[in-house]
KOLGU-4560 file (N, C-alpha, C; in nm, 3 decimals, padded with zeros to 5 digits):
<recs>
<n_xx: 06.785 n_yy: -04.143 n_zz: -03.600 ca_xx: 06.721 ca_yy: -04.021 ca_zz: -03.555 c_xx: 06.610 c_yy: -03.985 c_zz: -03.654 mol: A seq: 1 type: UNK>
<n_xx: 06.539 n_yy: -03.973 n_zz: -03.609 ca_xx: 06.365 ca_yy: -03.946 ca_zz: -03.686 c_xx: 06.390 c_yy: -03.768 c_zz: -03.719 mol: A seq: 2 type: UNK>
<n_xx: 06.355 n_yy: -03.709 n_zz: -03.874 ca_xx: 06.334 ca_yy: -03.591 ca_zz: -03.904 c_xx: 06.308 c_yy: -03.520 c_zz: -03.777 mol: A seq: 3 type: UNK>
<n_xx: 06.192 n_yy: -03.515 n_zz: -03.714 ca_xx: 06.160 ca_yy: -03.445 ca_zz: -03.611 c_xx: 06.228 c_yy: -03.396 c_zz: -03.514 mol: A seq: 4 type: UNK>
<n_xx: 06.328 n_yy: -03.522 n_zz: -03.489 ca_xx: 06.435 ca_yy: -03.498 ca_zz: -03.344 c_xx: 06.560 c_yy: -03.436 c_zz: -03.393 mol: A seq: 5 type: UNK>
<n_xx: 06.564 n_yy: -03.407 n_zz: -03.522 ca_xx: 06.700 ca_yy: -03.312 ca_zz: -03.553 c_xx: 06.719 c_yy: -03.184 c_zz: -03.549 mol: A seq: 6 type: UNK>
<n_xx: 06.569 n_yy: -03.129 n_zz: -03.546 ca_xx: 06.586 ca_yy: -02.972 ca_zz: -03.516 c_xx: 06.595 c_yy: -02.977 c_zz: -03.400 mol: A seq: 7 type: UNK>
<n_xx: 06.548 n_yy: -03.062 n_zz: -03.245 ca_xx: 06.579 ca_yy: -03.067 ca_zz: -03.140 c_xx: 06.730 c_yy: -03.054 c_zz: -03.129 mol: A seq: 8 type: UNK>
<n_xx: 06.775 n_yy: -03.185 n_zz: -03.197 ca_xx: 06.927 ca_yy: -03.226 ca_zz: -03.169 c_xx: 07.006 c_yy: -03.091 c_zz: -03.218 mol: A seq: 9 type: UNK>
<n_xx: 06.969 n_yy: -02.997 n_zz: -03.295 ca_xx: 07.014 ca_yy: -02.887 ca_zz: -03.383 c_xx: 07.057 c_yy: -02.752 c_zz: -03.267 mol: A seq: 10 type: UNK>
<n_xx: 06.875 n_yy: -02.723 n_zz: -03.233 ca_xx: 06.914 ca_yy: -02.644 ca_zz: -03.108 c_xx: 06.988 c_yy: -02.688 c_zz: -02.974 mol: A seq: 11 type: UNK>
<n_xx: 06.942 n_yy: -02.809 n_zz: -02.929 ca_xx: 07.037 ca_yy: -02.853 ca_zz: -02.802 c_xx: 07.200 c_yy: -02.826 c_zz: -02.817 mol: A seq: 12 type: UNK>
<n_xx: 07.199 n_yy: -02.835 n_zz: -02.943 ca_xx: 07.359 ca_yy: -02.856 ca_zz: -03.002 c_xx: 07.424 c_yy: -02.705 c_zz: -02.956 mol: A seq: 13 type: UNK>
<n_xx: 07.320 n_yy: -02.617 n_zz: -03.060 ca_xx: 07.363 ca_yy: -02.489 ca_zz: -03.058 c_xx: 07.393 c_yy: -02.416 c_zz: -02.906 mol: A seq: 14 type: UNK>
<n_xx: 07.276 n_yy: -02.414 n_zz: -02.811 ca_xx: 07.247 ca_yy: -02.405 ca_zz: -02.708 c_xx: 07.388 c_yy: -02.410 c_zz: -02.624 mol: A seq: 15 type: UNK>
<n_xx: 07.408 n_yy: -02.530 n_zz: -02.624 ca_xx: 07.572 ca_yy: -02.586 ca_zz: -02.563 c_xx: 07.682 c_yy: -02.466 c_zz: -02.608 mol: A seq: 16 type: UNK>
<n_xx: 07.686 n_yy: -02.501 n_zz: -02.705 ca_xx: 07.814 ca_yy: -02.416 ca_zz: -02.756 c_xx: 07.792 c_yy: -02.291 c_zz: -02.775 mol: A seq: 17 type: UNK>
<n_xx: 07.645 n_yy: -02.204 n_zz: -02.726 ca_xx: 07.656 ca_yy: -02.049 ca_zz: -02.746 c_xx: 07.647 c_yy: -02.040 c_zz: -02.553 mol: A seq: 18 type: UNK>
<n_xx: 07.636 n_yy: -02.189 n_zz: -02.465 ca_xx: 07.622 ca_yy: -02.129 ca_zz: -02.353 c_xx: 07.499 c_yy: -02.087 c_zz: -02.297 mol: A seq: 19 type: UNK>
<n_xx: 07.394 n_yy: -02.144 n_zz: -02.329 ca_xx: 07.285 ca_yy: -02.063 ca_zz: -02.320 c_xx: 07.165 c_yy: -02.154 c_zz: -02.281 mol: A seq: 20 type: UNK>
<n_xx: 07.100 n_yy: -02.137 n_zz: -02.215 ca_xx: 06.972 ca_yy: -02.286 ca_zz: -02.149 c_xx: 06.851 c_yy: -02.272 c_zz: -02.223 mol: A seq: 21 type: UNK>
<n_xx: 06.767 n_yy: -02.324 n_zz: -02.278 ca_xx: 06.654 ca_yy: -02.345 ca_zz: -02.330 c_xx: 06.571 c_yy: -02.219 c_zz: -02.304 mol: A seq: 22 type: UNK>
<n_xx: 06.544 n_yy: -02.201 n_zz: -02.142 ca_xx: 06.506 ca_yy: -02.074 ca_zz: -02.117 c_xx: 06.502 c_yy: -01.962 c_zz: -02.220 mol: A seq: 23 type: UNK>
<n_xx: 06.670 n_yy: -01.948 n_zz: -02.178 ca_xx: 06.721 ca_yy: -01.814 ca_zz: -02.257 c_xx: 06.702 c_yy: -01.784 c_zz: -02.339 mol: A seq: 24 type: UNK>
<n_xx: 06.685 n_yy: -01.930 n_zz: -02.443 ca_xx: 06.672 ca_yy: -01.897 ca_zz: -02.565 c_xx: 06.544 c_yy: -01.853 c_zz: -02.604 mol: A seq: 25 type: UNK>
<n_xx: 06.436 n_yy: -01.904 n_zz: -02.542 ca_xx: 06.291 ca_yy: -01.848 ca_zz: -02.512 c_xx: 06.301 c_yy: -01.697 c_zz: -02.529 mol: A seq: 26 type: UNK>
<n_xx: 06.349 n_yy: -01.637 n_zz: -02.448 ca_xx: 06.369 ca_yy: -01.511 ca_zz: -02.379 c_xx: 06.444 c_yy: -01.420 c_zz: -02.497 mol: A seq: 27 type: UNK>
<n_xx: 06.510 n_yy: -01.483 n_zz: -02.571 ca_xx: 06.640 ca_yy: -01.411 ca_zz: -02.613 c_xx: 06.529 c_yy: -01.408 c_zz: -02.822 mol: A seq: 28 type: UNK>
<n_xx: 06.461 n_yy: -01.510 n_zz: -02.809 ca_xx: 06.377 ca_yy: -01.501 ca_zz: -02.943 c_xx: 06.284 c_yy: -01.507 c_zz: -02.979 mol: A seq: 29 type: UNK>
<n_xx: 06.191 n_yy: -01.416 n_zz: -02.842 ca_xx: 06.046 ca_yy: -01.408 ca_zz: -02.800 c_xx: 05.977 c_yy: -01.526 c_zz: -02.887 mol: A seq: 30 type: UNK>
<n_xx: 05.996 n_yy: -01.639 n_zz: -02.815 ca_xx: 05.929 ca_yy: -01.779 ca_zz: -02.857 c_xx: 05.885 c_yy: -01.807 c_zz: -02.754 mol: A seq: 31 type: UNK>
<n_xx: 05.786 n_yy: -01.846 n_zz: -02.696 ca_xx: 05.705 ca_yy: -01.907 ca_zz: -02.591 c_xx: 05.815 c_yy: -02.030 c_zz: -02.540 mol: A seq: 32 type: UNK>
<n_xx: 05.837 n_yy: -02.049 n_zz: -02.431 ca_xx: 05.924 ca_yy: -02.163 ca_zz: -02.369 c_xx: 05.842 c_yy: -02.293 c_zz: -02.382 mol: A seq: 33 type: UNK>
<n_xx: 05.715 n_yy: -02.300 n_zz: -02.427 ca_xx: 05.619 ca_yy: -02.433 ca_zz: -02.418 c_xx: 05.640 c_yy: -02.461 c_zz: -02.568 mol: A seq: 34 type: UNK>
<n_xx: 05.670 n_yy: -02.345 n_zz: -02.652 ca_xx: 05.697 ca_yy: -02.432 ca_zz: -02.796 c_xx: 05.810 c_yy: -02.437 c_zz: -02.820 mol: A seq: 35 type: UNK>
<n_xx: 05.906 n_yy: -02.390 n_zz: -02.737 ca_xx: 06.079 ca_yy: -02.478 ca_zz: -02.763 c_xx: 06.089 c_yy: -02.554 c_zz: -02.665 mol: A seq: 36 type: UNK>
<n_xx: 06.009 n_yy: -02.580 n_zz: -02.580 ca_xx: 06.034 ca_yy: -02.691 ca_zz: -02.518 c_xx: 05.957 c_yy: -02.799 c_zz: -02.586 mol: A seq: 37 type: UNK>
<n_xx: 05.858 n_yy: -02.783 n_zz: -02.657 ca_xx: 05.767 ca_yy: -02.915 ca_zz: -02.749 c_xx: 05.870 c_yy: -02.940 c_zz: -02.844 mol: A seq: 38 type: UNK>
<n_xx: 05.942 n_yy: -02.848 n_zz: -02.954 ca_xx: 06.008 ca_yy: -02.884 ca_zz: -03.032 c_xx: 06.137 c_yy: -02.960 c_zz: -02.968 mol: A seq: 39 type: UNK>
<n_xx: 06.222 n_yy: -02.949 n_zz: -02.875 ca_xx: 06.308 ca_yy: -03.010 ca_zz: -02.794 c_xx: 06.266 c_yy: -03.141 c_zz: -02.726 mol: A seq: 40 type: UNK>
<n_xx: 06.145 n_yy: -03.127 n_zz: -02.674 ca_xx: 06.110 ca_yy: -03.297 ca_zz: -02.628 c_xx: 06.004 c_yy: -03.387 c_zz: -02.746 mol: A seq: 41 type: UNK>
<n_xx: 06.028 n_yy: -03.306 n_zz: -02.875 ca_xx: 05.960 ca_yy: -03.406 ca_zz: -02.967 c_xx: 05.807 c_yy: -03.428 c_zz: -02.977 mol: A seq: 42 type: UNK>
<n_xx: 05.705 n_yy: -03.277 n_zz: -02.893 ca_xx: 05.607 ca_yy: -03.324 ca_zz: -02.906 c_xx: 05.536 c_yy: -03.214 c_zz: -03.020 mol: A seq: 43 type: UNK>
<n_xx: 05.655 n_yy: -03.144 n_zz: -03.087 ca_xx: 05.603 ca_yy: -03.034 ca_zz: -03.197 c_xx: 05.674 c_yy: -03.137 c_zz: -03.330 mol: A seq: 44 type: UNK>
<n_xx: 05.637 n_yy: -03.198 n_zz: -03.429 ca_xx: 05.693 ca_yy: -03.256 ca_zz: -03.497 c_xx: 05.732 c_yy: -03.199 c_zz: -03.581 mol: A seq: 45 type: UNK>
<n_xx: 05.689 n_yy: -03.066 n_zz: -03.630 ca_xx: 05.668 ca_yy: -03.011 ca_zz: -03.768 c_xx: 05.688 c_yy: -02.864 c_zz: -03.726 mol: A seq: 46 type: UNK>
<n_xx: 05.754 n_yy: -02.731 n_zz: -03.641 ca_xx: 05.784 ca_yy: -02.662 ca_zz: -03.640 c_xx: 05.778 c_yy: -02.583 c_zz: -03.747 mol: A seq: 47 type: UNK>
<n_xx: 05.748 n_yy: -02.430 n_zz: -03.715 ca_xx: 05.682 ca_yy: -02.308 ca_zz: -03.801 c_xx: 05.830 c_yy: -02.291 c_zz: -03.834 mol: A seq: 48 type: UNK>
<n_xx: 05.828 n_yy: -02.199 n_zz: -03.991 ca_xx: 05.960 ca_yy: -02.159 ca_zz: -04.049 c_xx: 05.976 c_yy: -02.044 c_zz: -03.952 mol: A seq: 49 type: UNK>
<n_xx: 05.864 n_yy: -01.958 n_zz: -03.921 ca_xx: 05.902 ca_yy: -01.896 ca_zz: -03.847 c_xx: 05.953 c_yy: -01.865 c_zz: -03.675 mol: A seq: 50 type: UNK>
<n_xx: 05.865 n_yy: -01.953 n_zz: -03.675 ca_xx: 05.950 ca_yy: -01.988 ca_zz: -03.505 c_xx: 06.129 c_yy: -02.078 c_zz: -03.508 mol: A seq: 51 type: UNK>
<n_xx: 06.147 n_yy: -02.162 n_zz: -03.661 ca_xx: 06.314 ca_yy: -02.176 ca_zz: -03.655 c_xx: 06.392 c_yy: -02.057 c_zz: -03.678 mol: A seq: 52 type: UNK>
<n_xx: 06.335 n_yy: -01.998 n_zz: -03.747 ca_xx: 06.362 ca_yy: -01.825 ca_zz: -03.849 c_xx: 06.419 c_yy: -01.803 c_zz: -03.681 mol: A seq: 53 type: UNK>
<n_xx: 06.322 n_yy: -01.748 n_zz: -03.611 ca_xx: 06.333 ca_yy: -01.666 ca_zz: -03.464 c_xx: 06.433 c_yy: -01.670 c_zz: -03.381 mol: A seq: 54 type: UNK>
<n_xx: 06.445 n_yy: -01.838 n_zz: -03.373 ca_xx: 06.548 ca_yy: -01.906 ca_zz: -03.331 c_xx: 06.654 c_yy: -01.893 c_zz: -03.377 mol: A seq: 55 type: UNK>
<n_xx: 06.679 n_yy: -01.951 n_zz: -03.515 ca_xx: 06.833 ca_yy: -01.906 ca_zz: -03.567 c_xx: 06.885 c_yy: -01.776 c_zz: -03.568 mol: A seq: 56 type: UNK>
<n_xx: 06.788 n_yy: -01.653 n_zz: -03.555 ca_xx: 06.910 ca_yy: -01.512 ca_zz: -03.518 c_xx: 06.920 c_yy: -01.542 c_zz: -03.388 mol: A seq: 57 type: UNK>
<n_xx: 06.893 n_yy: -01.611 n_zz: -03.276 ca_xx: 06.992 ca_yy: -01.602 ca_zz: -03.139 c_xx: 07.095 c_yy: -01.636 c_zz: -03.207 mol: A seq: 58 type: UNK>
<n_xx: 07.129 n_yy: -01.728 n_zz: -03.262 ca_xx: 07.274 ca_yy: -01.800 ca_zz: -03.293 c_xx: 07.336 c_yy: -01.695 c_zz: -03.381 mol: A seq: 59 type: UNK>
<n_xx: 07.314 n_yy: -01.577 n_zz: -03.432 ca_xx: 07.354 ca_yy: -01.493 ca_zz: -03.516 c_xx: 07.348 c_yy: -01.613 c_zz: -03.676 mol: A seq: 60 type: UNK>
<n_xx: 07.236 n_yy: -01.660 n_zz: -03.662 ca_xx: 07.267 ca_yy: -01.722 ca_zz: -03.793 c_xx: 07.101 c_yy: -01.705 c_zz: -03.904 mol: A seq: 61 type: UNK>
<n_xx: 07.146 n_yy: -01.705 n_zz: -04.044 ca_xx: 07.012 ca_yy: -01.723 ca_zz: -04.131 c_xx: 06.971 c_yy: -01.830 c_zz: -04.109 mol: A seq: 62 type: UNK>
<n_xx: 06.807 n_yy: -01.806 n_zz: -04.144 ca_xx: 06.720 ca_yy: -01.984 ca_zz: -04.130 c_xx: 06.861 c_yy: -02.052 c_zz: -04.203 mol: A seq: 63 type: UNK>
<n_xx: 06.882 n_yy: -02.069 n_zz: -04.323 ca_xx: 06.954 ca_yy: -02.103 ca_zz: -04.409 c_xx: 07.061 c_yy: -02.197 c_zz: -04.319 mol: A seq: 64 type: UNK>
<n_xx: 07.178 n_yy: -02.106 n_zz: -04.251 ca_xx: 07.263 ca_yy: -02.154 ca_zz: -04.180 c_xx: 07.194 c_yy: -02.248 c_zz: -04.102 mol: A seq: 65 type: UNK>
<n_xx: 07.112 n_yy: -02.231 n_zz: -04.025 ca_xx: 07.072 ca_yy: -02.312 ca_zz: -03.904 c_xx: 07.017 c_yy: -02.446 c_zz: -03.971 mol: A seq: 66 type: UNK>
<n_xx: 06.967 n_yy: -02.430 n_zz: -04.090 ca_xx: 06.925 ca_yy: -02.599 ca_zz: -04.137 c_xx: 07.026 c_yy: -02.630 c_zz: -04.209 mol: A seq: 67 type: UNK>
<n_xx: 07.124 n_yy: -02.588 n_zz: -04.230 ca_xx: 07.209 ca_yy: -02.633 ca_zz: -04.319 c_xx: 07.376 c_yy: -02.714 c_zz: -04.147 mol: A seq: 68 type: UNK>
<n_xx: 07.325 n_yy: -02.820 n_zz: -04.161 ca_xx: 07.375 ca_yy: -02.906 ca_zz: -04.054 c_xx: 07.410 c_yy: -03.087 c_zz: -04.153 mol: A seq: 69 type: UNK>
<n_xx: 07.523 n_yy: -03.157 n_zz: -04.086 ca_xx: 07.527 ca_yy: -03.238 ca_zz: -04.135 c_xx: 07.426 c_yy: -03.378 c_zz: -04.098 mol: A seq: 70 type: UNK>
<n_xx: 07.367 n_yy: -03.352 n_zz: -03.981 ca_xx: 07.265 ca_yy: -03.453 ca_zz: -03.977 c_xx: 07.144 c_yy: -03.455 c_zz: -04.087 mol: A seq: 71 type: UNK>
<n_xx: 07.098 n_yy: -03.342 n_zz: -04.042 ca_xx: 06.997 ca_yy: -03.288 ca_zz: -04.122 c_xx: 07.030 c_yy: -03.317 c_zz: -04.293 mol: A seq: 72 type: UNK>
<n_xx: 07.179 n_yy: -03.251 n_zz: -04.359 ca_xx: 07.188 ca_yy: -03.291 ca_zz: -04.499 c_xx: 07.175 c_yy: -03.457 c_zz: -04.512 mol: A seq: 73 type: UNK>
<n_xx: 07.262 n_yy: -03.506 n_zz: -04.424 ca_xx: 07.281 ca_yy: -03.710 ca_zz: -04.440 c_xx: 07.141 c_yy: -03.745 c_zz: -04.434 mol: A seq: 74 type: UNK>
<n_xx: 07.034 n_yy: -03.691 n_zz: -04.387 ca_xx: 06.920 ca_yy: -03.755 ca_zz: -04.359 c_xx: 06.791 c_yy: -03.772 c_zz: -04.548 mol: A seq: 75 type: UNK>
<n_xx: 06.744 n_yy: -03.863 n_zz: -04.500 ca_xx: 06.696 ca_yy: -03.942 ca_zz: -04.627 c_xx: 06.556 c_yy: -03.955 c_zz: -04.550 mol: A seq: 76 type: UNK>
<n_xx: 06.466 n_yy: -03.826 n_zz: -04.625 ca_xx: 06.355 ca_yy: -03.817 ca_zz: -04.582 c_xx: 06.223 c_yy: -03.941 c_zz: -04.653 mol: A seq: 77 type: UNK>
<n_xx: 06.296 n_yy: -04.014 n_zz: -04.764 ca_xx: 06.211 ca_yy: -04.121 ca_zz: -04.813 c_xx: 06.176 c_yy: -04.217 c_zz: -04.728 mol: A seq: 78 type: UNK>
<n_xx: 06.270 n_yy: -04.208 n_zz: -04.622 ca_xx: 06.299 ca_yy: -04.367 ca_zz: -04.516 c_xx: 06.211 c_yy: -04.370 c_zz: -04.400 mol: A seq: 79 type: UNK>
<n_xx: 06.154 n_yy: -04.212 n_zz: -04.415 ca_xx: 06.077 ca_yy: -04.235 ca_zz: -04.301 c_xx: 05.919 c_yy: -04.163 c_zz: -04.356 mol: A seq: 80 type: UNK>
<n_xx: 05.782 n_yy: -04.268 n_zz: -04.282 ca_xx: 05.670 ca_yy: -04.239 ca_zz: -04.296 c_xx: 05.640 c_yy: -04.104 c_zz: -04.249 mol: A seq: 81 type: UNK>
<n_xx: 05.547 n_yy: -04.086 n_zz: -04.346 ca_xx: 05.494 ca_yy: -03.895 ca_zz: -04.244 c_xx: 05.382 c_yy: -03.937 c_zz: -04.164 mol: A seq: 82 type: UNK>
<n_xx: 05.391 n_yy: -03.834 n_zz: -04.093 ca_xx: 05.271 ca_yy: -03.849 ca_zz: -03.933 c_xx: 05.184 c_yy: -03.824 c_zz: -03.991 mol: A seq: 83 type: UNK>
</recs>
């Protein structure tokens, strides 16, 4: 899994288990649905702190919590080239 696709894989994750569709989450963390849907299909590579910030209080969680995931820690950002 490439850096990029883990904040996808992060929210899809969350999404599931709070019950909640991509939409909603739009709706629920006044984020435009065209930039959680870019960050979800991989065509935002590099996402604003503040648009994850936005995102992680739907989940009732700090930026903090929300990057703090075990993909995200296992991942070894040396291994992969930057865009």
């Amino acid at each position: 899994m490439k850096y990029s696709e883990l904040y996808a894989f992060r929210i899809k994750q969350l999404c599931t288990k709070k019950g909640i569709t991509i939409n909603r989450l739009a709706t629920y963390s006044n984020v435009k649905q065209s930039t959680i849907d870019n960050i979800v299909h991989g065509a935002s590579k590099n996402p604003k702190v503040r648009t994850l910030h936005k995102i992680a209080t739907v989940f009732d969680m700090t930026l903090s919590e929300f990057l703090d995931f075990q993909e995200l820690n296992d991942y070894s950002i040396d291994d992969e080239e930057e865009d």
